[in-house]
C-alpha positions in Angstrom: 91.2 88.9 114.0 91.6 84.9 113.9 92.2 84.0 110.7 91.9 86.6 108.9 95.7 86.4 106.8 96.7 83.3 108.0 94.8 79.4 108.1 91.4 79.9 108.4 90.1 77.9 111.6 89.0 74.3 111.0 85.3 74.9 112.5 84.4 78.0 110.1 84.2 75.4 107.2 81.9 73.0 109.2 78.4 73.1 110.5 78.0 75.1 113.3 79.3 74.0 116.5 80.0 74.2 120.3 82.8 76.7 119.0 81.1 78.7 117.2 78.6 78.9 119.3 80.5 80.2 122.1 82.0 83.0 119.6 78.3 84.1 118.6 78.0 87.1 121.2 81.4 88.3 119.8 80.1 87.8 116.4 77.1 89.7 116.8 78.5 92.9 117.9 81.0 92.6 115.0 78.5 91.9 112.8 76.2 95.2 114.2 79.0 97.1 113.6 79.7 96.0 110.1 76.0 96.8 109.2 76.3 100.4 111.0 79.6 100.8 108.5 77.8 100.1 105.4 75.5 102.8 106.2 77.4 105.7 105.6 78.2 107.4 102.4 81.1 108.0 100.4 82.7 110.2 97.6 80.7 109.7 94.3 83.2 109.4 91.7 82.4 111.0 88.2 83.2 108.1 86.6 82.5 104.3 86.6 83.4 102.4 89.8 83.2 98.6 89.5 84.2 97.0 92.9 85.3 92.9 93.3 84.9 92.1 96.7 83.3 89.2 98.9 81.3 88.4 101.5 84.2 86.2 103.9 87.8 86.4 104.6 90.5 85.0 102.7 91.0 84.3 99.2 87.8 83.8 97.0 89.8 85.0 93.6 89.2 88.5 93.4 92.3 89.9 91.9 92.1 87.0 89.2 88.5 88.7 88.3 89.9 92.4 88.5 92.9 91.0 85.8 90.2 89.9 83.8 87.6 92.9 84.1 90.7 95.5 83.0 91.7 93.8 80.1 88.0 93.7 79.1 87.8 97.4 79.5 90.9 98.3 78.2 90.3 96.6 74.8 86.9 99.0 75.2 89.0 102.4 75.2 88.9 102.7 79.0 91.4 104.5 80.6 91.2 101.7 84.1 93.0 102.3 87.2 92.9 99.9 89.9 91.8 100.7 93.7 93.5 98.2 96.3 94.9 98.6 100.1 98.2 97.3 99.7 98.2 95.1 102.3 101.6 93.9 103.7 103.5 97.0 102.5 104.4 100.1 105.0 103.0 102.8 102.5 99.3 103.8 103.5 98.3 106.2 100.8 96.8 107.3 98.7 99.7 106.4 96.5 100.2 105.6 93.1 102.0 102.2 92.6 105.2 102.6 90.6 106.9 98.7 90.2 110.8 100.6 88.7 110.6 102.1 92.4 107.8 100.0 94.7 108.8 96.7 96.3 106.7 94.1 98.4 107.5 96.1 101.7 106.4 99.0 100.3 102.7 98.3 98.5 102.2 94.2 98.7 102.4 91.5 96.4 98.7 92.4 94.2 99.4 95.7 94.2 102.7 95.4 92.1 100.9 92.5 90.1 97.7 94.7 89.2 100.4 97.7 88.6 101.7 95.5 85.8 98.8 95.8 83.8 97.3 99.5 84.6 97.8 101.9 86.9 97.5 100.7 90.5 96.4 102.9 93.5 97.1 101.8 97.5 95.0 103.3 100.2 92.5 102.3 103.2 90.4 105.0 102.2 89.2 104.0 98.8 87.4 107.5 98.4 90.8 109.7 98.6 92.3 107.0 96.1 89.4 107.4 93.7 90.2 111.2 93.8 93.7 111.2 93.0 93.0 108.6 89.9 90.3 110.7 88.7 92.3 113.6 88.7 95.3 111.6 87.0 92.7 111.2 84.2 90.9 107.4 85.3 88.1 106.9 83.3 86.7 103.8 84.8 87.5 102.8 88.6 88.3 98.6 89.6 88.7 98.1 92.8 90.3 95.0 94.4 88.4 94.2 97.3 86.8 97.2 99.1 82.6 95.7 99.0 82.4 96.8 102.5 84.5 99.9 102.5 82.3 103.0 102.7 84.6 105.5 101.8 83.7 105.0 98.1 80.1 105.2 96.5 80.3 101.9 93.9 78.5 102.1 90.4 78.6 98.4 90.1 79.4 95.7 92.7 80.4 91.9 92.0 80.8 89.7 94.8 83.1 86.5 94.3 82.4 83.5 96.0 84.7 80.5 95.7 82.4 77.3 94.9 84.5 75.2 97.0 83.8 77.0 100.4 81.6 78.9 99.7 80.3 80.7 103.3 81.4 78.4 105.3 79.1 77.8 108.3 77.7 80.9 107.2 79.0 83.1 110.8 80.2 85.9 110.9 83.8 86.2 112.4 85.3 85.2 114.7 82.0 82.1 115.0 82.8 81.5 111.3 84.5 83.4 107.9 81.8 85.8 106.9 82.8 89.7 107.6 79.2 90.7 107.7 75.8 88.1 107.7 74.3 87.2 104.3 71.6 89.3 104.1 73.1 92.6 104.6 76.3 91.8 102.5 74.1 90.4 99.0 72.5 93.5 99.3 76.0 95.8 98.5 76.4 93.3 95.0 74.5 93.8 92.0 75.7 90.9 90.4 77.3 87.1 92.1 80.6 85.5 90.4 81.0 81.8 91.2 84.3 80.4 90.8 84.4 76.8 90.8 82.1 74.3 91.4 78.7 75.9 93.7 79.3 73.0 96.3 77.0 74.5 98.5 73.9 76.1 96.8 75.1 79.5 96.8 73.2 80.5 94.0 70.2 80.0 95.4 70.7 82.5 98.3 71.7 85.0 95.6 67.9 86.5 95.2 67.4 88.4 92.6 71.1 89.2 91.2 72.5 87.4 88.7 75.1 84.8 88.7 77.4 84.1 86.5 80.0 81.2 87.0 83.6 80.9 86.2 86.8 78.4 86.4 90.0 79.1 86.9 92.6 77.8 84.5 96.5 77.7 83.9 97.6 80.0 81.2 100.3 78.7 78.7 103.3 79.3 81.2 102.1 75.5 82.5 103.4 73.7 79.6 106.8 74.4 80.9 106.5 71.8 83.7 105.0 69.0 81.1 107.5 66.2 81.8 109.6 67.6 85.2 108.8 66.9 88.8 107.5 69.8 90.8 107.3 70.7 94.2 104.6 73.3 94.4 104.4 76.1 97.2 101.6 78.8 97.5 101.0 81.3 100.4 97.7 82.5 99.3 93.7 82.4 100.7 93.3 78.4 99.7 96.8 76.9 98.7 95.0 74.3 97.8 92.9 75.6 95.1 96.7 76.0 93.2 97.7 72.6 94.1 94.8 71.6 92.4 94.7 73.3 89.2 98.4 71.8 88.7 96.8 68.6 89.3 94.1 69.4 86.7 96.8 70.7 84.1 98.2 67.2 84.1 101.2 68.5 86.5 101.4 65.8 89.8 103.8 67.7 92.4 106.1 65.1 94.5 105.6 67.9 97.3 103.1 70.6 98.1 103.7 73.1 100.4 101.2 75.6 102.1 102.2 78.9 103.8 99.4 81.7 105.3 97.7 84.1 102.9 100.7 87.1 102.3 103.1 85.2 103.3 106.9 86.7 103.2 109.2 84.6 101.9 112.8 84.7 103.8 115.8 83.4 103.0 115.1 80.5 105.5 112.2 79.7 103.6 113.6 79.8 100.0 116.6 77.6 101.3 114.2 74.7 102.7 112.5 74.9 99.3 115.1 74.6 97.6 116.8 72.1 99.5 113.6 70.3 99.2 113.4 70.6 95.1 117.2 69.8 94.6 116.8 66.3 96.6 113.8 65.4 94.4 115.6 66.3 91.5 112.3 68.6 90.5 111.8 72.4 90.0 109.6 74.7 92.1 106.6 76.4 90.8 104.3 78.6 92.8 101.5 81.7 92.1 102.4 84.5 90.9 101.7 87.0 94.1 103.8 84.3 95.5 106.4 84.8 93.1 106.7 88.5 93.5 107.6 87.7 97.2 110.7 85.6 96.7 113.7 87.4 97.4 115.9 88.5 94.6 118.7 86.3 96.6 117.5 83.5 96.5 119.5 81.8 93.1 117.4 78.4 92.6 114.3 79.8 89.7 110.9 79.6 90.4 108.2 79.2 88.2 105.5 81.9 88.7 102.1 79.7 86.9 99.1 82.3 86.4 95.7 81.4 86.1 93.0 83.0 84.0 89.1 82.8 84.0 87.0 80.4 82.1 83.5 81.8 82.4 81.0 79.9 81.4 79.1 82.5 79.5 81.0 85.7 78.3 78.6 87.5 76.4 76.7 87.6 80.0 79.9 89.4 81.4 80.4 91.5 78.3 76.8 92.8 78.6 76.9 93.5 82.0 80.1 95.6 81.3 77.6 97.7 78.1 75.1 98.3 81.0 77.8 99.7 83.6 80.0 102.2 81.4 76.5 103.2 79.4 75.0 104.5 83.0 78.1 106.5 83.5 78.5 107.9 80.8 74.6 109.0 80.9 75.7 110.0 84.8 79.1 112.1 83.8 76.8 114.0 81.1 74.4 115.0 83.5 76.8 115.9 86.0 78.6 118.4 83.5 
């Protein structure tokens, strides 16, 4: 579909127009069948299953929030796995991600980064994934992305928005950037997490969930580019959300360079950014899924600059977290 790994069309981020209206039949029927998908019912996990997904296409910061929701659990005892598709790698699944043996072609770039921090499971079907990390002792579930994937019953569902574009012109795709129309898709999230700014009054479409806002911010790593000129690159949902937070860190790049969401990195690619670097005397500095997709060949370092979240109110996050794993374990006692 349009969009959907590379630029986002210029019209989804403005008020409705002649183009969008034309794609509204199209639009309508996708949206129908999105609705008819949520519907059906999946495998109900004996254990907690906290999904991270959102309501558009493209990049809103939802593996920066499943980074963030494991380490919170883990420090609680729980034994996480992660749930994600593996998108841009040839293995479907359900597979467990193993980064001594797993490269890019074979899982994706956030499935190797999750797999750094627990263990990582690829599939479409989210429900035969579940299974298998159940049975490989899980005893919570995260999964990256998945809000409208059936296949899976959630416990607990947080739907990121990013502040900056928040739904767009509020279509469904291909009129505009949402996967399924507002209504239908607030009412698969128990809770809202705004990253950024709320430019456009999200909040106050939310209803009844709560809302709880967050900022993304460079980790320590950025203090290695204090002083040197930078040429940034970043293949991801909103390269310019990263060019930013340089920007914000005090770091001014003399070039910024955008690719499409997932992009892979050839030799070509790595040559003109380094060519590009070398001539401005500067050193590059990119994302870290975009790191894990330079190749090994390439000789010229890059600087791989993660970003954390700043929420403005943990204890609100740390109590949802008591009220999730509380109902199951009350759930995995009854069911014993």
């Amino acid at each position: 579909m349009m969009g959907l790994r590379g630029s986002a069309p210029a019209f989804w981020m403005r008020p409705p127009g002649v183009l969008s209206a034309l794609l509204t039949p199209v639009a309508w029927c996708v949206g129908r069948v999105a609705v008819k998908r949520l519907g059906k019912t999946g495998w109900k996990a004996p254990v907690p299953v906290i999904c991270c997904g959102n309501l558009t296409v493209g990049g809103t910061g939802k593996t920066t929030v499943v980074l963030d929701l494991v380490q919170r659990l883990q420090r609680r005892g729980q034994n996480v796995h992660v749930l994600t598709r593996g998108f841009g790698g040839a293995l479907r699944g359900p597979l467990q991600v193993d980064i001594k043996r797993h490269g890019i072609a074979d899982v994706g770039d956030e499935a190797l980064l999750l797999a750094a921090v627990a263990p990582c499971w690829i599939g479409a079907d989210r429900g035969a994934s579940a299974q298998a990390a159940v049975g490989a002792g899980a005893t919570c579930l995260v999964m990256d992305d998945g809000l409208q994937n059936p296949s899976l019953e959630k416990s607990f569902s947080f739907i990121i928005v990013d502040g900056y574009n928040g739904f767009g012109n509020m279509r469904v795709i291909p009129a505009g950037p949402l996967r399924v129309p507002v209504r239908e898709g607030l009412a698969e999230g128990n809770a809202m997490i705004m990253i950024g700014h709320d430019s456009h009054n999200i909040s106050k479409i939310a209803g009844d969930i709560p809302v709880l806002q967050a900022h993304l911010e460079n980790g320590t790593a950025i203090q290695t580019l204090e002083g040197k000129r930078v040429v940034a690159f970043a293949g991801i949902g909103r390269p310019g959300k990263f060019f930013q937070t340089l920007r914000e860190a005090g770091v001014d790049p003399v070039h910024c360079v955008a690719f499409p969401d997932h992009h892979p990195y050839s030799l070509k690619d790595c040559q003109h950014l380094c060519d590009m670097a070398m001539k401005s005397g500067a050193v590059l500095a990119t994302t870290p899924k975009d790191a894990v997709r330079w190749p090994i060949q390439a000789q010229m370092v890059v600087h791989g600059i993660p970003v954390a979240l700043r929420w403005d109110d943990d204890a609100a996050m740390e109590t949802l977290l008591d009220r999730i794993l509380s109902v199951g374990q009350q759930e995995s006692r009854a069911n014993v």
